[in-house]
NUDRENBA-363021 format. One line per field, with one value per atom (N, C-alpha, C): x, z, y; residue number from 1; atom name; residue in one letter. Coordinates in nm, 3 decimals, always signed. Each point is the difference from the previous one (the first is absolute). Example, Ala and Ser with C-alpha at 12.3 -4.5 7.8 and 13.67 -1.06 7.14 Angstrom:
// NUDRENBA-363021
px: (+1.319,-0.089,+0.090,-0.035,+0.082,-0.077)
pz: (+0.780,+0.000,+0.000,-0.072,+0.006,+0.073)
py: (-0.569,+0.119,+0.120,+0.105,+0.119,+0.109)
tiba: (1,1,1,2,2,2)
torti: (N,CA,C,N,CA,C)
lumdren: (A,A,A,S,S,S)
This chain:
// NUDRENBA-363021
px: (+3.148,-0.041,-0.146,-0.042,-0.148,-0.087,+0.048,-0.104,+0.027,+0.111,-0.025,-0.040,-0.074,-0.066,-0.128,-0.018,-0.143,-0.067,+0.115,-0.028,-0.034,+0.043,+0.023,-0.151,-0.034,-0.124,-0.063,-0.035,-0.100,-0.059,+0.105,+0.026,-0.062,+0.050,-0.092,-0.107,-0.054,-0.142,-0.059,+0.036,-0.104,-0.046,+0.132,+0.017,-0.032,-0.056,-0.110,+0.178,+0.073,+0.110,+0.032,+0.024,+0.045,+0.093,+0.020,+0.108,+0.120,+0.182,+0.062,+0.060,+0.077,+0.039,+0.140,+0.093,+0.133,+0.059,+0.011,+0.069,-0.085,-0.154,-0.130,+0.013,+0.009,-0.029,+0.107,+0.088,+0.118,+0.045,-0.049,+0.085,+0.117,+0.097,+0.118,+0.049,-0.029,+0.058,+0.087,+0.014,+0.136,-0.013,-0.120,-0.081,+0.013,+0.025,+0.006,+0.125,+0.069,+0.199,+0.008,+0.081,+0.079,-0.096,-0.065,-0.092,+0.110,+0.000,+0.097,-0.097,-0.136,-0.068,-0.025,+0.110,+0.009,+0.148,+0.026,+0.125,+0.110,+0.144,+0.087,+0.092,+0.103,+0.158,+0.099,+0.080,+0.056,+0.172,+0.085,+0.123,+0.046,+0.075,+0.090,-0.112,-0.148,-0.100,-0.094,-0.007,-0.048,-0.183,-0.075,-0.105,-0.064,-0.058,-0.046,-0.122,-0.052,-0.118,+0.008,+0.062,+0.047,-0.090,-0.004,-0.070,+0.048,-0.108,+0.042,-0.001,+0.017,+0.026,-0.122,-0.120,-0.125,-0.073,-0.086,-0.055,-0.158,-0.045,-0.102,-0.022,+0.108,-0.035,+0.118,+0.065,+0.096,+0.093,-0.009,+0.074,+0.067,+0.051,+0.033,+0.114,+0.072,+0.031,+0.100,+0.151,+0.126,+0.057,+0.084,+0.027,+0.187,+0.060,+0.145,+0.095,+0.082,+0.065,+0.193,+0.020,+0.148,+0.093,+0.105,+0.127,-0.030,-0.003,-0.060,+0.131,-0.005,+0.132,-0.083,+0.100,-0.039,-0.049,-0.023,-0.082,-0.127,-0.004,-0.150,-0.072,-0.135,-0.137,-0.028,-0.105,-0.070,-0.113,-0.111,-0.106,-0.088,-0.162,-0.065,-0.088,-0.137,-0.143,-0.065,-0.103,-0.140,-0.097,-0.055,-0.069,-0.132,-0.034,-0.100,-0.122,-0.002,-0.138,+0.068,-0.149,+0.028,+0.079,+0.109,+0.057,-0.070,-0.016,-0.021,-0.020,+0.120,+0.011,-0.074,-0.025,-0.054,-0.123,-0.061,-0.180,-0.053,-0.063,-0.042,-0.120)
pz: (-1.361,+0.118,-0.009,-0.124,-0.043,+0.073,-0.027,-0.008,+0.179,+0.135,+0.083,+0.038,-0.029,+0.040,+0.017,-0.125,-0.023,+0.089,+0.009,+0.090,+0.111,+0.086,+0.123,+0.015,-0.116,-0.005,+0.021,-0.113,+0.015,+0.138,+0.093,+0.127,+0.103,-0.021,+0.095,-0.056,-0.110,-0.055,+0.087,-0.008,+0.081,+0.179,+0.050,+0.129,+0.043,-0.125,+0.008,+0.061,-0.067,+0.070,-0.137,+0.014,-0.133,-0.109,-0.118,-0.089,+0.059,-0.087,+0.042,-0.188,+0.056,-0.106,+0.004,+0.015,+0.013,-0.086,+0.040,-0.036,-0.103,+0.079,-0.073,-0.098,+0.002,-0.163,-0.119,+0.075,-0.153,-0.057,-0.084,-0.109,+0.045,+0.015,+0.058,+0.154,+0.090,+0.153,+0.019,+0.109,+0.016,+0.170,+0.038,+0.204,+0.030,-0.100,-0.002,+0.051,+0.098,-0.004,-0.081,-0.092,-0.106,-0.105,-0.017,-0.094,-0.156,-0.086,-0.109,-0.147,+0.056,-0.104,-0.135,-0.036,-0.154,-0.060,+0.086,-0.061,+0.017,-0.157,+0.062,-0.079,+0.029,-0.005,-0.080,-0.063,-0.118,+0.076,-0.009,+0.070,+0.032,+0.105,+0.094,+0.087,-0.010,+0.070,+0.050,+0.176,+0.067,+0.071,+0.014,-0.020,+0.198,+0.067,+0.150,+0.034,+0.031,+0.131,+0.128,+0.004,+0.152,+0.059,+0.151,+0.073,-0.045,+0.016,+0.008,-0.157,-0.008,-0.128,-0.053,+0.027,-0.021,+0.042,-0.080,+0.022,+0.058,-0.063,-0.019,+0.152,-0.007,+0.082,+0.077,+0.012,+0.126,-0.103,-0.133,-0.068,-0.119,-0.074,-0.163,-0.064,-0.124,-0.046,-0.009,+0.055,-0.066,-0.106,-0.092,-0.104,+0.028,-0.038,+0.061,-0.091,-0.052,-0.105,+0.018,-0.026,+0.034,-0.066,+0.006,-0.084,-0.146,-0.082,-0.148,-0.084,-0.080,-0.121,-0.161,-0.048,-0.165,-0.028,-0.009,-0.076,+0.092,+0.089,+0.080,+0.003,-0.011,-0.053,+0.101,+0.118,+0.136,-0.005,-0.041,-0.022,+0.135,+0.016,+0.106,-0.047,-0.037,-0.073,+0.046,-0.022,-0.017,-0.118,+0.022,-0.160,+0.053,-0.132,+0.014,-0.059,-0.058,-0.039,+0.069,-0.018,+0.092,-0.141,+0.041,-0.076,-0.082,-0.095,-0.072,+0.087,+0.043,+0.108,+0.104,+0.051,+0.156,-0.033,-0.103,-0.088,+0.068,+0.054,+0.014,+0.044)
py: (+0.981,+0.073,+0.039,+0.012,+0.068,-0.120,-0.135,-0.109,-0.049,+0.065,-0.024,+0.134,+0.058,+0.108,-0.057,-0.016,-0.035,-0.128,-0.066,-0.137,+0.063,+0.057,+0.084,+0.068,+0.067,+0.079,-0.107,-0.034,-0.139,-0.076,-0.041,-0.035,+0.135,+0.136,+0.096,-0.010,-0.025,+0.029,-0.085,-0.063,-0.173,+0.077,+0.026,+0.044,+0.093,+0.111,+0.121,+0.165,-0.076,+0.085,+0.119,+0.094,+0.079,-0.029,+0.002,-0.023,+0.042,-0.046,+0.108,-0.010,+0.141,+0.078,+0.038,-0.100,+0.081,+0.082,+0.126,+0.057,+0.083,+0.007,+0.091,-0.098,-0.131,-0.067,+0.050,-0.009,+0.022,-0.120,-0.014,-0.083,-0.133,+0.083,-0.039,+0.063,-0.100,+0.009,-0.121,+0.019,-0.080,-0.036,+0.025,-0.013,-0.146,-0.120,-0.117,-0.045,-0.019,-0.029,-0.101,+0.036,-0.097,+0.017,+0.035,+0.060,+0.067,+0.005,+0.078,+0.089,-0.076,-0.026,-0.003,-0.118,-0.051,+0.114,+0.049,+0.085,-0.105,+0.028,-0.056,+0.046,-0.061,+0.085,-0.070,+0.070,-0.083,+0.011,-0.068,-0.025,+0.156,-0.022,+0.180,+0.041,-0.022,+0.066,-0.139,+0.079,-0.040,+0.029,-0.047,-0.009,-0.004,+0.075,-0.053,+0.052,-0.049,+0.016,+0.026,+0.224,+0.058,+0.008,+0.058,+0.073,+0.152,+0.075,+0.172,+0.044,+0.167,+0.060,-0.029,+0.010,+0.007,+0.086,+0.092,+0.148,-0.079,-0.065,-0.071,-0.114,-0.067,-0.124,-0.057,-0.154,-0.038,-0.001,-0.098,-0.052,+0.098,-0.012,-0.034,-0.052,-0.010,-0.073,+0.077,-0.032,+0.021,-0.067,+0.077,-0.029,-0.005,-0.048,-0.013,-0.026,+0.104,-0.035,-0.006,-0.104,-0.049,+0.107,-0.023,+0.046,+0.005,+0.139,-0.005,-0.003,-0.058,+0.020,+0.046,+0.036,+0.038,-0.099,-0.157,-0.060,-0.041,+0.031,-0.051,+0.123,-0.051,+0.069,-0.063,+0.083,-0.058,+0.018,-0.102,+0.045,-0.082,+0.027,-0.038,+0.074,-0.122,+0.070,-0.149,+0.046,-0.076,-0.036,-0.085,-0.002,+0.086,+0.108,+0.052,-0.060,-0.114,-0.102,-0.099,-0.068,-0.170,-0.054,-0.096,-0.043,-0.155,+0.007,-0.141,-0.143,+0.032,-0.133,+0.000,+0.070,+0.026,-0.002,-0.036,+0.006,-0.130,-0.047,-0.119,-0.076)
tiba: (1,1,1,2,2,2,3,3,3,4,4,4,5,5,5,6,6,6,7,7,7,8,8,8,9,9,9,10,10,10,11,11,11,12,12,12,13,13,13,14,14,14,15,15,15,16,16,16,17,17,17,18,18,18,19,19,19,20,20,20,21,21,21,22,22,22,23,23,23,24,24,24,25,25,25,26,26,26,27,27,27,28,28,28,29,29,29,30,30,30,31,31,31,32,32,32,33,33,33,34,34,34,35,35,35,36,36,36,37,37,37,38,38,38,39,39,39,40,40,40,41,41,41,42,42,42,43,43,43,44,44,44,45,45,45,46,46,46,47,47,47,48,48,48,49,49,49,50,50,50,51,51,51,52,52,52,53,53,53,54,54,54,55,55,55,56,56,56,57,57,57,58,58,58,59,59,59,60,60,60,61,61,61,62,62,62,63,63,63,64,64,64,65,65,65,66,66,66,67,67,67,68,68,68,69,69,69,70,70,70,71,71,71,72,72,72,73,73,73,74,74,74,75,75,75,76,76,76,77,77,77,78,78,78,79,79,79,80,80,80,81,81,81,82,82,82,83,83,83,84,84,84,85,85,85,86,86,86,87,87,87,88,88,88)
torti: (N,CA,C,N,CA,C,N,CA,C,N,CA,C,N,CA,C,N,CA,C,N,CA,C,N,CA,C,N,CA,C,N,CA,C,N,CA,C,N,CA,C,N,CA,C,N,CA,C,N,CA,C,N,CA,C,N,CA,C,N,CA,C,N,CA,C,N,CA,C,N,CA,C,N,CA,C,N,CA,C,N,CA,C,N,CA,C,N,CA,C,N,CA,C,N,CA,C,N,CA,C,N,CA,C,N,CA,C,N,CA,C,N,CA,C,N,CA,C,N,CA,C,N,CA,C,N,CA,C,N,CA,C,N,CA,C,N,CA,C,N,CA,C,N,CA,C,N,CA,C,N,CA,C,N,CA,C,N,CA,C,N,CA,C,N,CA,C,N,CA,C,N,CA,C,N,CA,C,N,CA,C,N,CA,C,N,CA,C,N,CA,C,N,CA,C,N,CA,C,N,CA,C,N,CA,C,N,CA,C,N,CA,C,N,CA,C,N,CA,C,N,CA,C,N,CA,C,N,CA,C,N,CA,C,N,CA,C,N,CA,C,N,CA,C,N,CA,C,N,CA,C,N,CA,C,N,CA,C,N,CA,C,N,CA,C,N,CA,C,N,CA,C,N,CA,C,N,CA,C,N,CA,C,N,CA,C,N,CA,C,N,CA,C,N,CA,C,N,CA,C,N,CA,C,N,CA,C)
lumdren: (X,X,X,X,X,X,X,X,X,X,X,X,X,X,X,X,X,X,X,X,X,X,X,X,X,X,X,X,X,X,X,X,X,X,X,X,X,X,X,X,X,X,X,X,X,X,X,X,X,X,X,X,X,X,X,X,X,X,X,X,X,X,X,X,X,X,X,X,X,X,X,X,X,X,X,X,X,X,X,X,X,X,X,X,X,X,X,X,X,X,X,X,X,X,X,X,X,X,X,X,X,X,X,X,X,X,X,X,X,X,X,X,X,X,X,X,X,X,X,X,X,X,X,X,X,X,X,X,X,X,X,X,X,X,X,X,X,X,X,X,X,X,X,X,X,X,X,X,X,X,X,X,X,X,X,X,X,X,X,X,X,X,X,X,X,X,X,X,X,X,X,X,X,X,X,X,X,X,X,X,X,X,X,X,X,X,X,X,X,X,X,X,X,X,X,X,X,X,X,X,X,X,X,X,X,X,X,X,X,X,X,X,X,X,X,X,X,X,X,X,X,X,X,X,X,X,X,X,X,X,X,X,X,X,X,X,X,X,X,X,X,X,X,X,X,X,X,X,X,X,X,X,X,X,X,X,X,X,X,X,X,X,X,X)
């Protein structure tokens, strides 16, 4: 999401139009539909890109967790470094 921001900027720069900043430049927004950004969900939990429930802006990210039993652990994270792979 960082790097279609920047694309976006880039493009008003040319056009003399202002940056934007969703969400005052936070980190993690979710103003993109279908957007998740790099988060994901390990089986029982569901992962979306809503409208609404945003203090900030249109969007954010529901997190959706199925029927839990004693052996399921529901997790849903992000990597906080760029991962190895994604280096290129």
């Amino acid at each position: 999401m960082t790097e279609t921001v920047h694309l976006v900027n880039t493009g008003r720069a040319l056009q003399e139009l202002p940056p934007v900043a969703p969400k005052g430049g936070a980190r993690f927004h979710f103003e993109l539909p279908g957007s998740v950004q790099g988060f994901r969900a390990e089986a029982g939990i569901q992962l979306e890109n809503v409208r609404g429930q945003s203090q900030l802006g249109e969007r954010s990210l529901a997190v959706r967790v199925g029927a839990l039993t004693k052996d399921l652990k529901p997790l849903a994270a992000t990597a906080t470094f760029i991962p190895q792979e994604a280096m290129g």
